[in-house]
C-alpha positions as CSV (number, residue, x, y, z in Angstrom):
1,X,107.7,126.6,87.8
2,X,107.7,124.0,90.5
3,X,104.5,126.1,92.5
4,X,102.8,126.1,89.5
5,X,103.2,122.2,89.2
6,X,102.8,121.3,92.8
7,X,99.5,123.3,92.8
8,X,98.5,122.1,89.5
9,X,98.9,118.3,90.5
10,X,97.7,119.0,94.3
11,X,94.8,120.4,92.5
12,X,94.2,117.5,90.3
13,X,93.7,115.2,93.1
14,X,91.3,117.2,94.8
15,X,94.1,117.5,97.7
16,X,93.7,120.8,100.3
17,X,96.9,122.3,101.1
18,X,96.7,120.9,104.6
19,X,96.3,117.1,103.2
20,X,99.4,116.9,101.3
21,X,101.2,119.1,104.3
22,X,100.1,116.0,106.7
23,X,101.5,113.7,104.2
24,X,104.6,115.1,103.8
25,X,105.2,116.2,107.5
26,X,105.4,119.5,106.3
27,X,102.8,122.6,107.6
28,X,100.2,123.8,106.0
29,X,101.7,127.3,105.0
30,X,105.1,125.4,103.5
31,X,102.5,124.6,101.1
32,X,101.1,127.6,99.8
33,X,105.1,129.2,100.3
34,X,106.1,126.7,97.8
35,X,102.8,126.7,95.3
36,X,103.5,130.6,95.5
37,X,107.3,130.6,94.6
38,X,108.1,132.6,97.6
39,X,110.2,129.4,99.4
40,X,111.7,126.9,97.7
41,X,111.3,123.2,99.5
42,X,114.6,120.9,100.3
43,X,115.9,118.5,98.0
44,X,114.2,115.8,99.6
45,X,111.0,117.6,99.9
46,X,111.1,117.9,95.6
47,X,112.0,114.1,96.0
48,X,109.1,113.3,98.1
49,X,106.5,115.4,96.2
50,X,107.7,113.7,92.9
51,X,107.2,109.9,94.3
52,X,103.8,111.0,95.9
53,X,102.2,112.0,92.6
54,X,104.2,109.6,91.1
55,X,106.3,112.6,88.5
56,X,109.6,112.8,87.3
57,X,111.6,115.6,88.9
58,X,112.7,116.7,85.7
59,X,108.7,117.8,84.8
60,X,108.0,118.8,88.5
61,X,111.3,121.4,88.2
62,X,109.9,122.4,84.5
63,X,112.7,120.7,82.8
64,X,110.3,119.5,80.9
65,X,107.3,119.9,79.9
66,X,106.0,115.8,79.5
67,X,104.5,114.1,82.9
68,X,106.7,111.3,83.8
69,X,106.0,108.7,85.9
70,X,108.5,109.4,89.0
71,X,112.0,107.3,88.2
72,X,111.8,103.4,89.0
73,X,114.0,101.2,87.5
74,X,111.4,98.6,87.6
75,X,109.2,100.7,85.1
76,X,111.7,101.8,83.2
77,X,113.9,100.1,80.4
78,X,117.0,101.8,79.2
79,X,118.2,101.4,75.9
80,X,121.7,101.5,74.4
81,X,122.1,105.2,72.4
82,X,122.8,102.8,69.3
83,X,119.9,101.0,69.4
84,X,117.5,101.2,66.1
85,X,114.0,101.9,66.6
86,X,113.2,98.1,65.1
87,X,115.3,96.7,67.7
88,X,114.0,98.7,70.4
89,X,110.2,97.5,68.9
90,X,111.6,93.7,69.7
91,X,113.0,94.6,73.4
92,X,109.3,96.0,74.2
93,X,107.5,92.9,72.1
94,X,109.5,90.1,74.1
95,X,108.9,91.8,77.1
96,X,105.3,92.5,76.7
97,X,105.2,88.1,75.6
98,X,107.1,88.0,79.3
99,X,104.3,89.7,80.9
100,X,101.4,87.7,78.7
101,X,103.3,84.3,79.5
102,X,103.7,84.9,83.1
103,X,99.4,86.0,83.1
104,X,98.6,82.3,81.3
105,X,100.8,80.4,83.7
């Protein structure tokens, strides 16, 4: 699943092989080994493919199946399990008056 996403999102920026290789210190041919599923990359190689197209690691491993952004806790807010769906509506309204506030200032 991975190759198929790495090529897929290599793809989608119009990135050759060699380009994201170069980015990622990586040669050329680690590339098309991983986009192929005939080598699997490092831990940290998944880690840096997923910050540079900015993807969760669970969609770039095909955990699932929804791009998400690559995990930041300054994009992301987590809410308690108990939380209702009204009270999770408020969280996102004051912070999105935070974020209007801080614009007018």
């Amino acid at each position: 699943m991975l190759g198929e996403r790495l090529s897929v999102l290599r793809r989608g920026k119009k990135m050759k092989q060699k380009e994201l290789a170069d980015i990622l210190g990586l040669q050329e041919s680690a590339i098309s080994l991983y986009e192929t599923n005939r080598s699997d990359p490092s831990d940290k190689v998944k880690v840096d493919i997923a910050k540079h197209f900015d993807v969760s690691l669970d969609y770039l491993l095909g955990v699932i199946d929804e791009c998400v952004p690559y995990y930041n806790s300054e994009k992301f807010m987590a809410f308690p399990t108990d939380m209702t769906i009204d009270e999770k509506m408020l969280l996102l309204q004051f912070r999105d008056f935070i974020e209007f506030k801080r614009g007018n200032e």
